[in-house]
C-alpha positions in Angstrom: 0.0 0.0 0.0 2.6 2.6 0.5 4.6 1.8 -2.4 1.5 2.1 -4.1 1.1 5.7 -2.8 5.0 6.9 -3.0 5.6 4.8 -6.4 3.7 7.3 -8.6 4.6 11.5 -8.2 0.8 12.0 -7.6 -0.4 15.5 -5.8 -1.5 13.9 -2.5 2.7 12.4 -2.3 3.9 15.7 -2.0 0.7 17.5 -0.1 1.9 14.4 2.8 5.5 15.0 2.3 5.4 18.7 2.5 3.2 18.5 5.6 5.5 16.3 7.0 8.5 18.5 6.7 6.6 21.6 7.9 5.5 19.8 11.1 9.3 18.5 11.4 10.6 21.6 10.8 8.1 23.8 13.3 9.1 21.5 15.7 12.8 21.9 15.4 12.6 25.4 16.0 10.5 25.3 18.9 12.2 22.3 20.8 15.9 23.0 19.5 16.5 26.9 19.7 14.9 29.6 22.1 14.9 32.1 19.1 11.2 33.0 19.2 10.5 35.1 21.8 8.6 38.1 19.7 6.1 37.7 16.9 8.4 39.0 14.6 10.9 36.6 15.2 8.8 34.0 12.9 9.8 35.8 9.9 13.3 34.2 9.4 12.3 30.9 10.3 9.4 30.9 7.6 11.5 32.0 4.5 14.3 29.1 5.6 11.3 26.8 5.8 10.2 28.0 1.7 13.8 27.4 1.3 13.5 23.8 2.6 10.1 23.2 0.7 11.3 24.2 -2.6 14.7 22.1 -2.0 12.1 18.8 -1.7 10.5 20.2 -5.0 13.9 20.7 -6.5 15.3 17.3 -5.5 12.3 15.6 -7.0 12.4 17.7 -9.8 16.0 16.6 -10.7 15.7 12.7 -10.3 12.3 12.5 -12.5 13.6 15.2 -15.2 16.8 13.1 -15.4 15.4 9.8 -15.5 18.1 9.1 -12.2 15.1 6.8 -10.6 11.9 5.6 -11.8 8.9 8.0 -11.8 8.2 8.2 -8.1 8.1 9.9 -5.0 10.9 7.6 -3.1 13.6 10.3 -3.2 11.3 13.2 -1.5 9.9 10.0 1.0 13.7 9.6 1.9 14.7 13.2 2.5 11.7 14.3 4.4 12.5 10.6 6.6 16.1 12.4 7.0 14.9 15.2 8.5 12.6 12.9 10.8 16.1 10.7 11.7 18.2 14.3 12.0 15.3 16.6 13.3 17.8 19.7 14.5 19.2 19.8 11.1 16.5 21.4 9.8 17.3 24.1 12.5 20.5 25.5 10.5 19.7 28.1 8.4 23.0 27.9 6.9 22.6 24.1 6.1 19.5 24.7 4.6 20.5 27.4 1.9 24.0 25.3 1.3 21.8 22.3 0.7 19.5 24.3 -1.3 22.0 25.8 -3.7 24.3 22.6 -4.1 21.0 20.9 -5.4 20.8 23.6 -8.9 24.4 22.8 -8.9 23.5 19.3 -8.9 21.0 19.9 -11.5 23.0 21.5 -14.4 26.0 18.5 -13.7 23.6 15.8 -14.2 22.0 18.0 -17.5 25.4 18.1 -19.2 24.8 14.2 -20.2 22.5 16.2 -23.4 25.7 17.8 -24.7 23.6 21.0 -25.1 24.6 24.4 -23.7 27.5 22.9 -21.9 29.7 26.0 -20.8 26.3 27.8 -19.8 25.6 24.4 -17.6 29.1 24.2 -15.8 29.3 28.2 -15.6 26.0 27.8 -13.5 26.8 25.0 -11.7 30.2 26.7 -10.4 27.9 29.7 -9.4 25.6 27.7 -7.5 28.7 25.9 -5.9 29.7 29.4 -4.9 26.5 30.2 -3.5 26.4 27.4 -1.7 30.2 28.4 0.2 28.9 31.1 1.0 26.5 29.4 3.9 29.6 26.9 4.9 33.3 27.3 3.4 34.3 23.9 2.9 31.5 23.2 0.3 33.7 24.5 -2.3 34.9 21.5 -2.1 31.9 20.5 -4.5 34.3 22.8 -7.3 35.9 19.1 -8.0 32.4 17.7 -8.6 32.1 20.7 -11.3 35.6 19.2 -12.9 34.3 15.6 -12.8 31.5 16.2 -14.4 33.3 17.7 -17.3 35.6 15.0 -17.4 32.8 12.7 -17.1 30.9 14.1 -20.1 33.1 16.5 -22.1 36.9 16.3 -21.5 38.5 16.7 -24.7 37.2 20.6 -25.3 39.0 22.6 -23.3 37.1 25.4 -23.1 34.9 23.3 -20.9 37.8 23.2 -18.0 38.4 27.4 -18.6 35.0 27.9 -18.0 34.8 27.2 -14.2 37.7 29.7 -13.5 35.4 32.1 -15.4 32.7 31.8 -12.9 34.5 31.9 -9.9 36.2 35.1 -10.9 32.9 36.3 -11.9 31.2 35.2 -8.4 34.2 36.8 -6.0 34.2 40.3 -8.6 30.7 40.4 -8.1 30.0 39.5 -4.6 33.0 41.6 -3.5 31.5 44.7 -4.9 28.5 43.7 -2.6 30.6 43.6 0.3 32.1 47.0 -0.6 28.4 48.5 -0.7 28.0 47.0 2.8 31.5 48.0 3.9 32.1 44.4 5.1 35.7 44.0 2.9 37.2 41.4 5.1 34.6 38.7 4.8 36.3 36.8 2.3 39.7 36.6 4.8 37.4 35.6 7.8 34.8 33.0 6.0 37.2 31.1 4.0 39.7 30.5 6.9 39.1 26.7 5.6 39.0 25.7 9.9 39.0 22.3 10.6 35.6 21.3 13.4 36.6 20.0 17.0 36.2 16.1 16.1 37.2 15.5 19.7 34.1 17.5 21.3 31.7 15.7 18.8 33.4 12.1 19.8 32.4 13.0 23.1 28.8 13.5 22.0 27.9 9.9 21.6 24.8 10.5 21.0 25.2 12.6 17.8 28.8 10.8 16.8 26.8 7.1 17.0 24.1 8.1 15.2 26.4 9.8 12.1 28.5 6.7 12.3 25.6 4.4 11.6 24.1 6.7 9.1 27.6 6.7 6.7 27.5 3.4 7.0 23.8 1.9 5.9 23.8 4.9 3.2 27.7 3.7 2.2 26.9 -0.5 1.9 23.2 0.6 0.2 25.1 2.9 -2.5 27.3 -0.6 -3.3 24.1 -2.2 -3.3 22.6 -0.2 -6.1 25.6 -0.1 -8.1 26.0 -3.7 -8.1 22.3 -4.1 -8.4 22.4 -1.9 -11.8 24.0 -4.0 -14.2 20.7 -3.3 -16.4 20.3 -0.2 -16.1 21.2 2.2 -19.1 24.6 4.0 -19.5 23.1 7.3 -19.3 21.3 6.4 -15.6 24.5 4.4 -14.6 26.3 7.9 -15.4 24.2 9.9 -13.4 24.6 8.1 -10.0 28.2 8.1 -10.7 27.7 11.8 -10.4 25.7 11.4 -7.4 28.2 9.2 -5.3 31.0 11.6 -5.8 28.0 14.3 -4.6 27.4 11.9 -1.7 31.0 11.3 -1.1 32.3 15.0 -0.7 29.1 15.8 1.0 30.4 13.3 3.7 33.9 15.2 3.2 32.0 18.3 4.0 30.4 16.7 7.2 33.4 15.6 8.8 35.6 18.6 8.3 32.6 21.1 10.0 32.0 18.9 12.5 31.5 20.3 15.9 29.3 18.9 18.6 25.8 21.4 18.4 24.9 22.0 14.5 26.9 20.4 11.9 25.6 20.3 7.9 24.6 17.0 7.6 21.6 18.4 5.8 23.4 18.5 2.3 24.0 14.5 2.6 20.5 14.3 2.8 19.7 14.8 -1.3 22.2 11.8 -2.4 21.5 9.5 0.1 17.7 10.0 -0.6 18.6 9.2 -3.9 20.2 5.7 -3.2 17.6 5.2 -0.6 15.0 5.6 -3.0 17.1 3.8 -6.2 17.4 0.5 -4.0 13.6 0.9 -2.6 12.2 0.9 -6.4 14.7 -2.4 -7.2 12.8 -4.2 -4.8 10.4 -6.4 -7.3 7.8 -7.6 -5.2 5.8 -5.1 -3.7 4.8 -7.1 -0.5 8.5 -6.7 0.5 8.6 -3.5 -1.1 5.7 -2.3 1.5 7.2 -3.7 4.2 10.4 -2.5 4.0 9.2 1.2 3.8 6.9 0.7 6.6 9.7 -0.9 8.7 12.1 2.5 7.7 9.0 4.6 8.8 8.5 3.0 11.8 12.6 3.4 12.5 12.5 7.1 11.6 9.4 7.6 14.2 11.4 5.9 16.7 15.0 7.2 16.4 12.7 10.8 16.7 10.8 9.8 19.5 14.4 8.6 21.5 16.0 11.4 20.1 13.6 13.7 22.4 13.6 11.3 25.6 17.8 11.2 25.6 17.7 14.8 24.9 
C-alpha cells in the first residue's frame, strides 16, 4: 500500500511530504532553539522553511527530469524521513541554503549528459557551488564535482575546464563589490579561513557521533548495493549516480571537516543519500516486500525521533 502511494509522483505524495517537513521543521525550531521570543521573530524561520520546501521540489524535480530513478516519490519520501532521523538539522539556516544551492548545482551536472549548452551548464553550476560556500566554506569542495563532471561528459574541449575559472572570478568580482556596498571588505579573509571542526568534542557526544557513524555506514553499503544491483540499467542512468556518489562522497567530506558537537551540515548529505535510498527501494520487485520495507524505515525514523527527544 505505501509503495502504491509513494511509487507514482501524484499530488496527494507531496501534499503528505510537505506536511511532513513543515511539522518536522516547526518542531525543530520550537524544541531546539529559544529564538522566538517576539512575533516578529517567525519571519526568518518561515523564508528558511520555503527554502526547505522548494529544496524537496527541487530534489524531485532533478531525479524525475533526469530519468536518475523511476517516476516516483521515493527520493522526496527519503529526505523528508532524514529530516525525521536528523530533526535539529533542519534548525540551520545555513545548512538549509547550502543544501538548497548545491541541489541547482547538482542539476545542471547531471543536465550536461545532453551535450547542449554545456559552458552555460558548468558556468552555472560553479555559481551555484559558490552560493552554496557562502553558507559553509568547505563546500567549495563541491568545485571538484564541477571538474568531474566535465571529465565525465566533455573532457577533450578545453574550453569546458576554462569555464569554471570564469565563474569563480565572476562570483568573488561580483559579490566583492556587494561587500564594498555594505562595507564588510574582510569577509572573504574571515569566512574562507578553511578551519578544521573540534572532532574531539563531537566524539564525546555519543549521541550525535553514533548516530552519524551508523548513518555513513547503511547509506555507504546501500550505495554498493545499487551499483552492483544496476548492471541493467542504461549508461546514461548508470552515469548519473556516478555523479551522485562523488556528490554523496564529498558531501560526507563536507560533514566531517565542519564537525563540531551542536549543529553540523549534515543536511546536504541528505539529497544523495535519498537518492540511493529511494534507487534501491524501487529495485525491490515484489511489492509485499517493497511495502514492508518502507513501513519498517517509517516505523525506524518515528522511533529514532521519538528517542531522540527522551535522551535529549
Amino acid at each position: 500500500m505505501i509503495s502504491g502511494i509513494f511509487g507514482k509522483t501524484k499530488p496527494i505524495n507531496y501534499v503528505l511530504l510537505l506536511g511532513l517537513l513543515f511539522l518536522v521543521y516547526w518542531f525543530a525550531i520550537f524544541y531546539y532553539t529559544d529564538t522566538l521570543t517576539e512575533p516578529s521573530d517567525i519571519i526568518s524561520p518561515s523564508f528558511v522553511l520555503i527554502i526547505l520546501l522548494f529544496s524537496v521540489l527541487a530534489l524531485d524535480f532533478v531525479v524525475n527530469r533526469n530519468q536518475i530513478t523511476n517516476t516516483n516519490a521515493y527520493t522526496a519520501l527519503y529526505f523528508v524521513l532524514l529530516t525525521v532521523v536528523f530533526p535539529s538539522s533542519v534548525v540551520d539556516a545555513d545548512a538549509v541554503g547550502c543544501n538548497f544551492f548545491l541541489i541547482l548545482a547538482s542539476r545542471r551536472l547531471i543536465s550536461l549528459r545532453s551535450l547542449k549548452y554545456m559552458k552555460l551548464k558548468i558556468l552555472d553550476a560553479t555559481l551555484w557551488v559558490m552560493a552554496a560556500s557562502i553558507f559553509y566554506n568547505w563546500s567549495i569542495l563541491f568545485l571538484f564535482l564541477v571538474f568531474i563532471a566535465i571529465y565525465i561528459y566533455e573532457p577533450k574541449n578545453l574550453k569546458n575546464w576554462l569555464v569554471p575559472l570564469v565563474g569563480i572570478i565572476a562570483f568573488l568580482l561580483i559579490w566583492n563589490a556587494v561587500l564594498i556596498l555594505a562595507n564588510k571588505e574582510g569577509f572573504f579573509v574571515e569566512h574562507y579561513n578553511m578551519q578544521i571542526g573540534d572532532w574531539k568534542e563531537f566524539v564525546y557526544d555519543w549521541t550525535q557521533s553514533s548516530k552519524l557513524g551508523i548513518f555513513i555506514f547503511l547509506i555507504t553499503v546501500t550505495t554498493l548495493a545499487v551499483f552492483l544491483k544496476s548492471g541493467k540499467l542504461g549508461l546514461g542512468r548508470i552515469i548519473n549516480l556516478r555523479v551522485i556518489s562523488l556528490y554523496l562522497a564529498l558531501s560526507f567530506v563536507v560533514v566531517i571537516l565542519c564537525l563540531t558537537r551542536g549543529d553540523f551540515p549534515i543536511l546536504i548529505t541528505f539529497f544523495p543519500a535519498a537518492v540511493f535510498l529511494g534507487k534501491y527501494t524501487e529495485m525491490i520487485k515484489r511489492q509485499n516486500i517493497r511495502d514492508l520495507s518502507l513501513a519498517g524505515v517509517i516505523l525506524l525514523s518515528v522511533l529514532i525521533f521519538v528517542l531522540g527527544i527522551l535522551i535529549k
